[in-house]
N, C-alpha and C positions, 0 to 999 in steps of 0.2 A: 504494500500500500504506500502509497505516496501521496503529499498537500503541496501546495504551490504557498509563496511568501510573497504576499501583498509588498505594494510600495510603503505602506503602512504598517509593515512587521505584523501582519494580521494573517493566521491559517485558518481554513476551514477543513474542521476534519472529519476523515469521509465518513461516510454511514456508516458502515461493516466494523468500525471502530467505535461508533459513538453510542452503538445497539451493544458492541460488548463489554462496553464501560456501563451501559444503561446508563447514560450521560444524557440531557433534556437541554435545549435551549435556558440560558442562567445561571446552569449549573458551575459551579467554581472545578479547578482543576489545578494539582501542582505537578511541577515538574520537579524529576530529582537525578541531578546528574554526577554519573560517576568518574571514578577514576582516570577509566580506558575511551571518554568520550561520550560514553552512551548516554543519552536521555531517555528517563523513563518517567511515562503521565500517568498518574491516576487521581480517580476523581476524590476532590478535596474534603466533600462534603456531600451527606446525602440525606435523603429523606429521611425521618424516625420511620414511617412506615417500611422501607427498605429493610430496617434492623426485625423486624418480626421473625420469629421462627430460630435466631441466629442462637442463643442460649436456651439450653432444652430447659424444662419447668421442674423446679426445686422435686424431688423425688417423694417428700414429706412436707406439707405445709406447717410453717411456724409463725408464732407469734412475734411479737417484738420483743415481748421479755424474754421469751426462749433467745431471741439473737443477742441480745446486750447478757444473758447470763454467758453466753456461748463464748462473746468477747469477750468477757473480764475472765474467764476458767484458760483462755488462750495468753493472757495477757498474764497472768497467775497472780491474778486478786481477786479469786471464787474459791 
């Protein structure tokens, strides 16, 4: 794949990348480059609704005081 560089220092980048970034018109993007030259994009920031599904659901639901005893017993003042 390849973009062409505006007079403007402006890229437009192509579909087949911006479908597999699920990248939306607004969307923010950083670039991080290394060492040997390379530049690598991804996208900066994304929708909460994006993150659903990504952390599976606690196995046992607990309280808050079950969590704050759980932290002070790690912390070793329980």
């Amino acid at each position: 794949m390849e973009a062409i560089l505006s007079s403007k220092g402006q890229i437009t980048l192509p579909n087949p990348l911006r479908e597999r970034l699920h990248l939306n018109s607004g969307d923010r993007v950083e670039f991080l480059l290394g060492d040997d030259g390379r530049v690598e994009l991804m996208p900066a920031s994304a929708p909460v609704k994006r993150l659903k599904g990504m952390v599976p659901p606690p196995a046992k639901a607990v309280t808050l005081e079950q969590m704050d005893v759980a932290i002070a017993q790690r912390a070793g003042r329980g």
